[in-house]
N, CA, C and O atoms as a printed pandas DataFrame, in Angstrom:
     atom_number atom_name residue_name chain_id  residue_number  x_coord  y_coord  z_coord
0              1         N          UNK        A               1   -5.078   -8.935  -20.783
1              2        CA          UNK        A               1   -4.311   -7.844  -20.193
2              3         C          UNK        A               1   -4.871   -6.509  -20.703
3              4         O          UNK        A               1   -4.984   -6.287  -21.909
4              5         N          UNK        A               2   -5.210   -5.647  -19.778
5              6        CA          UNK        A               2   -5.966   -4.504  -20.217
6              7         C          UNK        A               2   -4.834   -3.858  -21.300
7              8         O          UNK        A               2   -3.997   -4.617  -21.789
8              9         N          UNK        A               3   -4.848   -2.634  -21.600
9             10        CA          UNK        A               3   -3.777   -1.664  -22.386
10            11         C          UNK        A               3   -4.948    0.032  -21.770
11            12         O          UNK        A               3   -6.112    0.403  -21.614
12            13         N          UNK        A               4   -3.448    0.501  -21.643
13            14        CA          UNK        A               4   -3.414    1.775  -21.263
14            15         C          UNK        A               4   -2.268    2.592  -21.569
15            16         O          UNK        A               4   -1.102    2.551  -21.179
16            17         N          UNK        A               5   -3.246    3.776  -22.820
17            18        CA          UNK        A               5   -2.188    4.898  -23.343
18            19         C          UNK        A               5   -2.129    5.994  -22.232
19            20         O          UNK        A               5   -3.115    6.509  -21.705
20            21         N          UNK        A               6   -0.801    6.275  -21.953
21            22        CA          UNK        A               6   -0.759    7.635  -21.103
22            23         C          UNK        A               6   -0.305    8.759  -21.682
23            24         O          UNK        A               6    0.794    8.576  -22.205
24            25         N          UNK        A               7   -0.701    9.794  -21.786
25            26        CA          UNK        A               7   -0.671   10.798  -22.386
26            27         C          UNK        A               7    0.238   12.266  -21.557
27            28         O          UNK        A               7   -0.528   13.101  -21.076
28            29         N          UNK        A               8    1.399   12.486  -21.440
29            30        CA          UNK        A               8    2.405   13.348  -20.796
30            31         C          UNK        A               8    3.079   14.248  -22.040
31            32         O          UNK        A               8    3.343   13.856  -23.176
32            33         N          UNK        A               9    3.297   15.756  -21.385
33            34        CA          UNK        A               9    4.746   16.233  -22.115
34            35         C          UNK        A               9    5.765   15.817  -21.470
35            36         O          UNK        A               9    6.801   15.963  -22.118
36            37         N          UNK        A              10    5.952   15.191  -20.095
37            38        CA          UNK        A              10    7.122   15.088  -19.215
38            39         C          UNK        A              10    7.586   13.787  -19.282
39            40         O          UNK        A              10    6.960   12.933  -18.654
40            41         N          UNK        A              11    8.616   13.453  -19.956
41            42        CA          UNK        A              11    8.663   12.525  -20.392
42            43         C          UNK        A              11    9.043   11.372  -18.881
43            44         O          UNK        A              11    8.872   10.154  -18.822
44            45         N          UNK        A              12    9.514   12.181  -17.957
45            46        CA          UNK        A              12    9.752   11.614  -16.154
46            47         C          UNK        A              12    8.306   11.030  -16.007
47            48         O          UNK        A              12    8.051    9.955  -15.463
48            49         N          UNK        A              13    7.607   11.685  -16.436
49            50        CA          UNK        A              13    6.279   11.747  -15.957
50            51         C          UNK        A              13    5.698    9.808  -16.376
51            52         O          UNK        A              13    5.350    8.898  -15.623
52            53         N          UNK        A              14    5.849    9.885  -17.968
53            54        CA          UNK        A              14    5.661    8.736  -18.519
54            55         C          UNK        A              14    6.189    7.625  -18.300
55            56         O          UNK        A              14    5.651    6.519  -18.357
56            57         N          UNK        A              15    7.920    8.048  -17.882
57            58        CA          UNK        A              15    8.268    6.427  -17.504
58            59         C          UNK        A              15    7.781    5.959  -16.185
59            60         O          UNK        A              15    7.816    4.756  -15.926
60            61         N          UNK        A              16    7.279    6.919  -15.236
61            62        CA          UNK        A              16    7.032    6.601  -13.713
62            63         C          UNK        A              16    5.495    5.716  -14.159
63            64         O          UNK        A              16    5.355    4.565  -13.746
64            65         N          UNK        A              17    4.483    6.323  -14.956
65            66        CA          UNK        A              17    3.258    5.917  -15.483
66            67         C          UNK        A              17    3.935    4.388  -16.087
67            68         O          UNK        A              17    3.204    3.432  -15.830
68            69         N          UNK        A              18    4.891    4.128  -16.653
69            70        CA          UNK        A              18    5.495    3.148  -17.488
70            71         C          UNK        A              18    5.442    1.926  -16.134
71            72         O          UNK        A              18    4.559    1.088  -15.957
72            73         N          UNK        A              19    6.216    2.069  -15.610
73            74        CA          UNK        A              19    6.693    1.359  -14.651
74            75         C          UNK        A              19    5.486    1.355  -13.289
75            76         O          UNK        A              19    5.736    0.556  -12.387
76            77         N          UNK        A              20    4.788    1.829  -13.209
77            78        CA          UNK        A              20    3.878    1.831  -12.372
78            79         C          UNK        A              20    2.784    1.053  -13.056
79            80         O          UNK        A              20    2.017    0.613  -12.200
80            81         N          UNK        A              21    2.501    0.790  -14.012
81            82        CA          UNK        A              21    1.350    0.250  -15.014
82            83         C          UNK        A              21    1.660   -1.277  -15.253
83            84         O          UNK        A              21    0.899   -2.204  -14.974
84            85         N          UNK        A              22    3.245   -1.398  -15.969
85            86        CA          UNK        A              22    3.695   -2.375  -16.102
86            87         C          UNK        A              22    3.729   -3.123  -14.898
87            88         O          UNK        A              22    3.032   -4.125  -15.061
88            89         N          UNK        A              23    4.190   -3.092  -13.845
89            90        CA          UNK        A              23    4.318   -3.630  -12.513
90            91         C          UNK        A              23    2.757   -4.459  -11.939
91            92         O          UNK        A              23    2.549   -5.435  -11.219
92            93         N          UNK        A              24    1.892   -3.519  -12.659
93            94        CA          UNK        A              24    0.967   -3.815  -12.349
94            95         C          UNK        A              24    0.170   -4.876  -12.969
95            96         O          UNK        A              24   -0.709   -5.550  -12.432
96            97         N          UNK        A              25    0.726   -4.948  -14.535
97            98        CA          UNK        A              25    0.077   -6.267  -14.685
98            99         C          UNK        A              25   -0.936   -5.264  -16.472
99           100         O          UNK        A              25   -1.880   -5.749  -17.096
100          101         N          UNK        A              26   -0.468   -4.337  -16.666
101          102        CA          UNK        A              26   -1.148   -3.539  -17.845
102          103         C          UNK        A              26   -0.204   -3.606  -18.595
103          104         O          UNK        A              26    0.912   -3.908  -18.171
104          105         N          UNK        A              27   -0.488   -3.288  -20.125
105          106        CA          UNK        A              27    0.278   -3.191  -20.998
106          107         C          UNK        A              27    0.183   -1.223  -21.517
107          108         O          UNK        A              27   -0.755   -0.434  -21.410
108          109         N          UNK        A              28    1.290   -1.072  -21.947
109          110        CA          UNK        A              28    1.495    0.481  -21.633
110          111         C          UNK        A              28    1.986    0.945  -22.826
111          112         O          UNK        A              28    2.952    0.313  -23.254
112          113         N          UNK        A              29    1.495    2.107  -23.657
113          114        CA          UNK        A              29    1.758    2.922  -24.004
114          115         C          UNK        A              29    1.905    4.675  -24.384
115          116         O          UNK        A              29    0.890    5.370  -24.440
116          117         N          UNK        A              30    3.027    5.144  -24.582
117          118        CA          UNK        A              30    2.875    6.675  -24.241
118          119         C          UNK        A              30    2.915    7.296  -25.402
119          120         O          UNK        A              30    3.224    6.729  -26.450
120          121         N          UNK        A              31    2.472    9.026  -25.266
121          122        CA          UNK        A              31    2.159    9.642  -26.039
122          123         C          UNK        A              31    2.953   10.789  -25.465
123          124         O          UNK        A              31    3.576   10.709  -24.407
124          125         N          UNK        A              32    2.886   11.958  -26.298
125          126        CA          UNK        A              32    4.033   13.151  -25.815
126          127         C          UNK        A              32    2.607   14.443  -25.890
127          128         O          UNK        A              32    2.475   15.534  -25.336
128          129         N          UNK        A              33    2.127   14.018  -26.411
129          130        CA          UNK        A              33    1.091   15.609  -27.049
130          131         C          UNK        A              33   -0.572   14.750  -27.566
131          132         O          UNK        A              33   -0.762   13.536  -27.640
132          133         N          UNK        A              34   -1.450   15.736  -27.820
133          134        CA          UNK        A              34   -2.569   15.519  -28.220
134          135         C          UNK        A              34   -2.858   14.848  -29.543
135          136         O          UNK        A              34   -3.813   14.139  -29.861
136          137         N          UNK        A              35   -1.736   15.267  -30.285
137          138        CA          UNK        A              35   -1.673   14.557  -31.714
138          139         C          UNK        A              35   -1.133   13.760  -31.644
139          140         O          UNK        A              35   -1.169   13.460  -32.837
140          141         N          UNK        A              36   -0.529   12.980  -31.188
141          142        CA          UNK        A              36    0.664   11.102  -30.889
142          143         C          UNK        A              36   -0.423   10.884  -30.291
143          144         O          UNK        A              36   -0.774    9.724  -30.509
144          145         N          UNK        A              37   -1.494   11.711  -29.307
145          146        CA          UNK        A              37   -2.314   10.722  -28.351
146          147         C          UNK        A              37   -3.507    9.644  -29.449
147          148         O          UNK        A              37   -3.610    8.429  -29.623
148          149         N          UNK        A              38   -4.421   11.153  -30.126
149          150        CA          UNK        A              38   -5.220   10.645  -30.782
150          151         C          UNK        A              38   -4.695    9.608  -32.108
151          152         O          UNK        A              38   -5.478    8.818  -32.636
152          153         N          UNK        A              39   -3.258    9.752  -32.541
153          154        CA          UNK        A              39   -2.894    8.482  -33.956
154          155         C          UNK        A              39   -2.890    7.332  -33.097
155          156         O          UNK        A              39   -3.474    6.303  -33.439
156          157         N          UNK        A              40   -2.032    7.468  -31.579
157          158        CA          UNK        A              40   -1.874    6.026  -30.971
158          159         C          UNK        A              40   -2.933    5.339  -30.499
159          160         O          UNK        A              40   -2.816    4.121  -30.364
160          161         N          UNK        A              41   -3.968    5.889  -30.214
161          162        CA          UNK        A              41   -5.170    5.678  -29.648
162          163         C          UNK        A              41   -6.183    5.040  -30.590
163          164         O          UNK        A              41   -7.110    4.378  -30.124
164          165         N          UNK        A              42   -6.013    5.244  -32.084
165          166        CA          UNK        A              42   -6.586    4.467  -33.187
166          167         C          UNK        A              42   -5.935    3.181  -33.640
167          168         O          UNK        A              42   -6.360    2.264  -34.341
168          169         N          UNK        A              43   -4.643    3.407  -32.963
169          170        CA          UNK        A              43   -3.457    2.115  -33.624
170          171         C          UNK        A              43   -3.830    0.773  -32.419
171          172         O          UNK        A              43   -4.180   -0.393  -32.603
172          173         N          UNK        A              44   -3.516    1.724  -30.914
173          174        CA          UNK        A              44   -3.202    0.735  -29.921
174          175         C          UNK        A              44   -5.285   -0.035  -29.237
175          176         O          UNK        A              44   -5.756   -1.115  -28.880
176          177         N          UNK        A              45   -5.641    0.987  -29.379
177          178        CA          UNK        A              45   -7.077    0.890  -29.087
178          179         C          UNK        A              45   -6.723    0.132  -27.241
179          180         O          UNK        A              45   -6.874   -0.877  -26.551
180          181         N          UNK        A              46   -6.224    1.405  -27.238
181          182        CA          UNK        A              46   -6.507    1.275  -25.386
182          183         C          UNK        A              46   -8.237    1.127  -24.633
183          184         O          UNK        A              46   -9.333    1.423  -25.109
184          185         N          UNK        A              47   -7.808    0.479  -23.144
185          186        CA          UNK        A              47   -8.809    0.090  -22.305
186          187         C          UNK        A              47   -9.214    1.704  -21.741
187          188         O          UNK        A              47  -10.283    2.245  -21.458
188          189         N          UNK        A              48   -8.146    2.038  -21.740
189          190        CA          UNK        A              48   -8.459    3.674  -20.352
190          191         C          UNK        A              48   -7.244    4.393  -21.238
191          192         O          UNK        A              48   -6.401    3.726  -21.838
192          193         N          UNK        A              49   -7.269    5.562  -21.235
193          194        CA          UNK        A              49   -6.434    6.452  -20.943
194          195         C          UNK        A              49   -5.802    6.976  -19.585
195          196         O          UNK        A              49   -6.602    6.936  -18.651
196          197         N          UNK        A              50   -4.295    7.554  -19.212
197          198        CA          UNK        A              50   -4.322    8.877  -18.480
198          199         C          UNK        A              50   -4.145   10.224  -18.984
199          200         O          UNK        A              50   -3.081   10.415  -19.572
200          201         N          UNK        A              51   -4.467   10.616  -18.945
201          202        CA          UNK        A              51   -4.131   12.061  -19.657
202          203         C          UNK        A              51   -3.794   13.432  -18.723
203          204         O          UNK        A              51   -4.520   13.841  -17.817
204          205         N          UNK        A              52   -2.538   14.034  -19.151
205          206        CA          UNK        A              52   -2.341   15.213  -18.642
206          207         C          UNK        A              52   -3.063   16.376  -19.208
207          208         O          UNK        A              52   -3.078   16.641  -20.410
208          209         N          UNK        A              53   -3.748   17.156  -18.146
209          210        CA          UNK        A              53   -4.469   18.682  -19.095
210          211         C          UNK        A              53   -4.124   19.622  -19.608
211          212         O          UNK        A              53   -4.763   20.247  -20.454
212          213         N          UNK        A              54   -2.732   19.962  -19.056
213          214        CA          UNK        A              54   -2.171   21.271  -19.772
214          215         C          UNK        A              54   -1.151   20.140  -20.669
215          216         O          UNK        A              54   -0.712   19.070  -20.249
216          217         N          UNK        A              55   -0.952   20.735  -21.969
217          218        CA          UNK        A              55    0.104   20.104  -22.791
218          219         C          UNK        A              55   -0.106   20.939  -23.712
219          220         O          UNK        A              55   -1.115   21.636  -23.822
220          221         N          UNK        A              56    1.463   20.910  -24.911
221          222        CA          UNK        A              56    1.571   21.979  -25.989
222          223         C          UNK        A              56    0.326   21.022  -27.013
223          224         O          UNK        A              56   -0.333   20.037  -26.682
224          225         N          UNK        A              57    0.345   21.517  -27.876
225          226        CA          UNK        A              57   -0.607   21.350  -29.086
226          227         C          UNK        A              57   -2.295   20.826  -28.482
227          228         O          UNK        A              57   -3.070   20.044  -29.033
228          229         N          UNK        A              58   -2.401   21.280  -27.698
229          230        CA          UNK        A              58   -3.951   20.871  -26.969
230          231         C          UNK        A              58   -3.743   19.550  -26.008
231          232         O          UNK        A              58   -3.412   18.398  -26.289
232          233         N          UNK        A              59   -3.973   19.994  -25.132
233          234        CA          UNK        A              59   -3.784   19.122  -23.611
234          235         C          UNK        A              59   -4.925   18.110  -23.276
235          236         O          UNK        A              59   -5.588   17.859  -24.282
236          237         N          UNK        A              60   -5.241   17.619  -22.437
237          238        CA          UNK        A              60   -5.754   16.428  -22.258
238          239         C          UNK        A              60   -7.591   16.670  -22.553
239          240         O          UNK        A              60   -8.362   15.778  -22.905
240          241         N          UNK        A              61   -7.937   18.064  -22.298
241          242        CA          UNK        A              61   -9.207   18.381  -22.760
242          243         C          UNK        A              61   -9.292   18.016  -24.438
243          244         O          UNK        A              61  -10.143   17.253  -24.894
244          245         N          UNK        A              62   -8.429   18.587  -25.127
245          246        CA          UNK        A              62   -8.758   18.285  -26.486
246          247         C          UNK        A              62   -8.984   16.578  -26.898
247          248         O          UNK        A              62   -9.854   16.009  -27.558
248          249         N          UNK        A              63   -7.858   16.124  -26.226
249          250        CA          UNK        A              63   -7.977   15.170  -26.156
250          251         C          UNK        A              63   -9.432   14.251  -26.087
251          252         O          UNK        A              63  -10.242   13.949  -26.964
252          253         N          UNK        A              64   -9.376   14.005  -24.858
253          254        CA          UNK        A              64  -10.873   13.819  -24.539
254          255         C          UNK        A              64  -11.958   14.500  -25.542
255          256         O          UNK        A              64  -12.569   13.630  -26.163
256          257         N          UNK        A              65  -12.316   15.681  -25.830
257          258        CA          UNK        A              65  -13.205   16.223  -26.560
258          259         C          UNK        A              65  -13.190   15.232  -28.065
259          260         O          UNK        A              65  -14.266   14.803  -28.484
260          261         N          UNK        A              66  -12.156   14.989  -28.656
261          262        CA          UNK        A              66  -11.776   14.400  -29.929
262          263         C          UNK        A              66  -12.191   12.932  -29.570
263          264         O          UNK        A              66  -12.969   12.436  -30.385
264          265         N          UNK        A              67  -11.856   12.192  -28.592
265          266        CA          UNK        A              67  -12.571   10.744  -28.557
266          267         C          UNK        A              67  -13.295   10.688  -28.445
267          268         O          UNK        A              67  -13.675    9.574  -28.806
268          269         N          UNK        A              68  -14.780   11.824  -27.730
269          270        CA          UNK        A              68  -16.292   11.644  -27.337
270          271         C          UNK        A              68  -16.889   12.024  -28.431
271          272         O          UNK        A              68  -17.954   11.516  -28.782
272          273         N          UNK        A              69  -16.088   13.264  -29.326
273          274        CA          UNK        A              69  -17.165   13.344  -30.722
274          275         C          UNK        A              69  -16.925   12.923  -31.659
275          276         O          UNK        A              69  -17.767   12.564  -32.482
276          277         N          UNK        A              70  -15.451   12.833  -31.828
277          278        CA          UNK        A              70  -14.875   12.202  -32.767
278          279         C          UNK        A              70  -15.303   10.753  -33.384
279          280         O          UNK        A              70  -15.773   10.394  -34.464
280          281         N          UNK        A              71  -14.946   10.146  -32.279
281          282        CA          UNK        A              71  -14.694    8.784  -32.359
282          283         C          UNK        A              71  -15.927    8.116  -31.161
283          284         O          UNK        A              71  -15.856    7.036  -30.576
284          285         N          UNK        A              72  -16.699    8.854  -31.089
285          286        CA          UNK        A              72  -17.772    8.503  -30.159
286          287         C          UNK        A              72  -17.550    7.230  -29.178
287          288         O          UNK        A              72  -18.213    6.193  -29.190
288          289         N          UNK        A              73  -16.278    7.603  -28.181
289          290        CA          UNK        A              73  -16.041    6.610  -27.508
290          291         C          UNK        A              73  -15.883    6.938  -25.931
291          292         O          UNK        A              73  -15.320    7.914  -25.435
292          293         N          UNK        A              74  -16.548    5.835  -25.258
293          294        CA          UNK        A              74  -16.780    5.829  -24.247
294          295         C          UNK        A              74  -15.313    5.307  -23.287
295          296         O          UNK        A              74  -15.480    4.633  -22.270
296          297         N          UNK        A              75  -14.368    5.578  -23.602
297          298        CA          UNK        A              75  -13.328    4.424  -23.335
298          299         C          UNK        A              75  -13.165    5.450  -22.094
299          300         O          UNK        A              75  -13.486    6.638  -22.095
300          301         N          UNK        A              76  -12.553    4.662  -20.967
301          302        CA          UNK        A              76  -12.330    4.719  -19.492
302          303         C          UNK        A              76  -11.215    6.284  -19.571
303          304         O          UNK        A              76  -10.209    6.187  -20.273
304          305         N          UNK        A              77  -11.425    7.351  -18.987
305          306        CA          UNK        A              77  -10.204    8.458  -18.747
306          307         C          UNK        A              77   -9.792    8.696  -17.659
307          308         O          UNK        A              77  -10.713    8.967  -16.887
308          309         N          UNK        A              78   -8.739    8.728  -17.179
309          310        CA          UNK        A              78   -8.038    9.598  -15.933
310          311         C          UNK        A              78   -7.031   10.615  -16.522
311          312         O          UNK        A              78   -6.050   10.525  -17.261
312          313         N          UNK        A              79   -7.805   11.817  -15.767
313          314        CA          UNK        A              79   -6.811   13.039  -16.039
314          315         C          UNK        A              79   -5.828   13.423  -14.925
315          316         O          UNK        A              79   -6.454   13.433  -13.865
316          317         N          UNK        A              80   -4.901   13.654  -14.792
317          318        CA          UNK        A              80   -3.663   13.448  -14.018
318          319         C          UNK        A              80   -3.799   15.035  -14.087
319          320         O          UNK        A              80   -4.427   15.398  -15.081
320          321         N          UNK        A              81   -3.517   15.685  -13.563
321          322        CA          UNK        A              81   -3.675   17.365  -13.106
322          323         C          UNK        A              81   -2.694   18.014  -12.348
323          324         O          UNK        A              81   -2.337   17.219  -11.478
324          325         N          UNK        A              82   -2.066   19.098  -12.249
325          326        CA          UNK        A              82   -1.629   19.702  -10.808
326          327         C          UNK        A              82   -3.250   20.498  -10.363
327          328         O          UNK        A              82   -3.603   20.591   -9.187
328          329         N          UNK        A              83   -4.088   21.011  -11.521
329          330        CA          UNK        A              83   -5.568   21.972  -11.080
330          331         C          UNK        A              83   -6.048   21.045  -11.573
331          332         O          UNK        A              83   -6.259   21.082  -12.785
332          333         N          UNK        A              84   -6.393   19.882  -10.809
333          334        CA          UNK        A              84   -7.940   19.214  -10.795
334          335         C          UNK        A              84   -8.972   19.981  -10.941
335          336         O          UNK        A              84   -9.815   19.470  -11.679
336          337         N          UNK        A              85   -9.274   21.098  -10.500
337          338        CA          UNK        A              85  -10.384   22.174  -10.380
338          339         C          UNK        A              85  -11.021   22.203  -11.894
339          340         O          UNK        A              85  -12.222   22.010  -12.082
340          341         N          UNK        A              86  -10.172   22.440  -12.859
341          342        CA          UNK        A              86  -10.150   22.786  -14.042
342          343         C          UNK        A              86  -10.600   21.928  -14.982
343          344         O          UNK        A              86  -10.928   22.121  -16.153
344          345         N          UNK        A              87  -10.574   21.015  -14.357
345          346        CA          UNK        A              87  -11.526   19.232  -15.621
346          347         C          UNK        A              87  -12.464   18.362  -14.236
347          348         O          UNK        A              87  -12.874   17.223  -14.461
348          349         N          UNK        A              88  -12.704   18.962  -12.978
349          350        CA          UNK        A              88  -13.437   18.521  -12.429
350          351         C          UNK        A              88  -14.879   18.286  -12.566
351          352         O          UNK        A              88  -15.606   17.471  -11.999
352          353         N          UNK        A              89  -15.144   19.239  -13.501
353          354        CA          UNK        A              89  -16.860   18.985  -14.053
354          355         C          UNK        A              89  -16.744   17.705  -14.776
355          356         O          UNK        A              89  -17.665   16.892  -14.701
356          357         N          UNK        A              90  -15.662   17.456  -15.487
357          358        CA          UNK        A              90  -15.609   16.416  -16.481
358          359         C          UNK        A              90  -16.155   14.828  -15.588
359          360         O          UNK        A              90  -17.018   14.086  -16.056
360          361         N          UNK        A              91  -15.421   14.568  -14.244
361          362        CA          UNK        A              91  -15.551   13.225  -13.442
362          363         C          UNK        A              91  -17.166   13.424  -13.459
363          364         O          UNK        A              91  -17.713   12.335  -13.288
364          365         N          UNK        A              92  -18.048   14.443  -13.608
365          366        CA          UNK        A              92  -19.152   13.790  -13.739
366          367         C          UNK        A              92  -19.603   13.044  -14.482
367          368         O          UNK        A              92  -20.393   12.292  -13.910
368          369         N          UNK        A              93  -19.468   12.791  -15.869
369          370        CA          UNK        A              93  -19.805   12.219  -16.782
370          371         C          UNK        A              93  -19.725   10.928  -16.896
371          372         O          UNK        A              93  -19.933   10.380  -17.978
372          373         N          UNK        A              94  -19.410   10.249  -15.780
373          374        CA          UNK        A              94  -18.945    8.487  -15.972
374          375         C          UNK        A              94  -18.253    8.358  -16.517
375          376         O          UNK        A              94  -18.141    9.101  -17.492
376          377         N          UNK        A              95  -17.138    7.153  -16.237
377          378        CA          UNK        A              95  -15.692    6.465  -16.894
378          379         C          UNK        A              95  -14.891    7.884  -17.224
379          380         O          UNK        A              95  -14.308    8.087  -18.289
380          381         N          UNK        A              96  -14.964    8.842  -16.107
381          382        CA          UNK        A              96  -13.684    9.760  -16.169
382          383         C          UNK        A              96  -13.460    9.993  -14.300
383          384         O          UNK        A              96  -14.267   10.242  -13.404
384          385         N          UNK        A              97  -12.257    9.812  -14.310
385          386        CA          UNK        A              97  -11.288   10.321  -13.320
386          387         C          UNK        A              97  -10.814   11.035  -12.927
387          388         O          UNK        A              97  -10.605   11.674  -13.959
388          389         N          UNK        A              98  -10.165   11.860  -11.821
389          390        CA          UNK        A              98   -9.592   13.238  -11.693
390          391         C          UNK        A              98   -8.444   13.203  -10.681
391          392         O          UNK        A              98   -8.817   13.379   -9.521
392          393         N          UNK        A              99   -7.195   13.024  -10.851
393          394        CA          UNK        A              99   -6.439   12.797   -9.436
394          395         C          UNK        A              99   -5.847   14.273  -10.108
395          396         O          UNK        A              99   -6.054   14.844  -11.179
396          397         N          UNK        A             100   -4.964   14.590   -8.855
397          398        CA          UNK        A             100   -4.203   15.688   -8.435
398          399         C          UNK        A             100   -2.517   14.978   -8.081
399          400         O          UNK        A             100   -2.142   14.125   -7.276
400          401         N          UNK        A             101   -1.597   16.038   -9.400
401          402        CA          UNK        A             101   -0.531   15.456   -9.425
402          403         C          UNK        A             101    0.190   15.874   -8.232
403          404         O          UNK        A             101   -0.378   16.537   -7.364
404          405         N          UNK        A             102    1.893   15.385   -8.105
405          406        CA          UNK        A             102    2.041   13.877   -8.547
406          407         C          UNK        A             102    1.014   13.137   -7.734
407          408         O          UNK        A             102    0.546   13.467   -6.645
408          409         N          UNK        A             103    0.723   11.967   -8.540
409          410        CA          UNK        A             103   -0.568   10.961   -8.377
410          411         C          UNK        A             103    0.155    9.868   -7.925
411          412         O          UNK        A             103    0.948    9.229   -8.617
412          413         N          UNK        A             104   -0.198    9.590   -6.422
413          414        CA          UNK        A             104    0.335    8.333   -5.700
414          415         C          UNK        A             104    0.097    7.233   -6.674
415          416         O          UNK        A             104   -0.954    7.365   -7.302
416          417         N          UNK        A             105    0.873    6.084   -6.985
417          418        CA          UNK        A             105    1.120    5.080   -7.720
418          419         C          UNK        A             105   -0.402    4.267   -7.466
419          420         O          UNK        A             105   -1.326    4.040   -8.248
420          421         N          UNK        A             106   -0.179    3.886   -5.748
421          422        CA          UNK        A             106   -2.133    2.868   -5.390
422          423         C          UNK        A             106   -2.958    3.629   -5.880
423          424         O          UNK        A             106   -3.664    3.063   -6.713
424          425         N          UNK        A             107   -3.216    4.853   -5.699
425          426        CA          UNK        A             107   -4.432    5.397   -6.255
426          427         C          UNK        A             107   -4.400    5.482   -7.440
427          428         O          UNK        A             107   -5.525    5.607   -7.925
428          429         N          UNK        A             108   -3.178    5.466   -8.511
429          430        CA          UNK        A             108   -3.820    5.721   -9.165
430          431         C          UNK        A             108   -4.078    4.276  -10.316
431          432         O          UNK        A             108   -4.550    4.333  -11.452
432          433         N          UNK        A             109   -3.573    2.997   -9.540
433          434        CA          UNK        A             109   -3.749    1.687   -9.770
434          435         C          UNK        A             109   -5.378    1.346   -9.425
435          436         O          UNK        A             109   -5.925    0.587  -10.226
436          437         N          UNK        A             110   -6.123    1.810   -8.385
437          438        CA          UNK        A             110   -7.182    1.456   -7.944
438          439         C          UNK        A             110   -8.095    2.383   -8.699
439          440         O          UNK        A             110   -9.271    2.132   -8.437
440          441         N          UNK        A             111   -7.947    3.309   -9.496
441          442        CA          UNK        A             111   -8.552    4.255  -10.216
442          443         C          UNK        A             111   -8.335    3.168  -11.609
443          444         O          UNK        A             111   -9.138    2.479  -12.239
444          445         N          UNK        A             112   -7.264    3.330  -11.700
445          446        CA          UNK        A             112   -7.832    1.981  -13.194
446          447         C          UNK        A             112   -8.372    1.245  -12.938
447          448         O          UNK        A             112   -9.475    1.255  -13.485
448          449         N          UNK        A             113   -8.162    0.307  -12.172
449          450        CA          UNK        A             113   -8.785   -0.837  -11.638
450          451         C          UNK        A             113  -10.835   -0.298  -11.913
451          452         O          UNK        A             113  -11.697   -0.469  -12.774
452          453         N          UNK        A             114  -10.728    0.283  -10.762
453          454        CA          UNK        A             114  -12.260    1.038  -11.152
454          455         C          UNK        A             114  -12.853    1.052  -12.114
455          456         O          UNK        A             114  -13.848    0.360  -12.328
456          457         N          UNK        A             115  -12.406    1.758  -12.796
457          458        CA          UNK        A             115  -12.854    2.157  -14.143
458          459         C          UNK        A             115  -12.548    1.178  -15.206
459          460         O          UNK        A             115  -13.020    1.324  -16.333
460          461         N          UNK        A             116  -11.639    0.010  -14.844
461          462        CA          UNK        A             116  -11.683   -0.763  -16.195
462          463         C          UNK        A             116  -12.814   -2.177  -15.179
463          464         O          UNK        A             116  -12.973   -3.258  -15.746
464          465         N          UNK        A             117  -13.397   -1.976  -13.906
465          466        CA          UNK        A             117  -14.181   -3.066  -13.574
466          467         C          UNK        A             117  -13.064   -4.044  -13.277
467          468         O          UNK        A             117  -13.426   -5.177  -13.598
468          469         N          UNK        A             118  -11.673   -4.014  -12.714
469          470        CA          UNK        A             118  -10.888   -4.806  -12.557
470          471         C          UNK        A             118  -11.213   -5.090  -11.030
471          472         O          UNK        A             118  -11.327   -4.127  -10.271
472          473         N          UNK        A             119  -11.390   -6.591  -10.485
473          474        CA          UNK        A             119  -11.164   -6.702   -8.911
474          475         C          UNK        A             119  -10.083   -6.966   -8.640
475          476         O          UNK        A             119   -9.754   -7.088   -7.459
């Protein structure tokens, strides 16, 4: 069973990610901020992330920035956005994602799927 941390300040936001993940057959855990993301992310050692970009204490960029140098990891990202515009350079880089919130539930099931190589 894959595992996937999602990363929200809205906590609406997380249980919909909760229940949309779970349903699906993933195992799920959430984070509130950039700092719960990166401790849970060493504890739970997720398949993918989602991550929101704007958030208090550094948003889903820091995020990301801290697992690629940090922790030199390649692990699967989707950034969940209302301005996709704004981390769209990022989907170049391989095993990153970019939807535009709110993020339809299939897409954004077939976006994991993708990126974790799930058929």
């Amino acid at each position: 069973m894959a595992k996937i941390l999602a990363v929200d300040d809205d906590l609406s936001i997380l249980e919909i990610y909760k229940e949309i993940f779970v349903k699906a057959g993933f195992e799920v855990r959430t984070a509130e901020d950039a700092v719960a993301a990166v401790t849970l992310y060493q504890q739970f050692q997720p398949d993918l992330l989602v991550l929101d970009v704007d958030m208090p204490a550094g948003g889903g960029q820091k995020v990301f920035d801290r697992l690629r140098n940090l922790f030199q990891t390649a692990t699967p990202i989707i950034f969940s956005t209302g301005l996709p515009e704004s981390v769209q350079h990022l989907a170049k880089l391989g095993n990153v994602a970019v939807l535009k919130k709110p993020v339809n539930p299939d897409v954004l099931i077939a976006e994991a799927k993708r990126l974790l190589k799930i058929a």
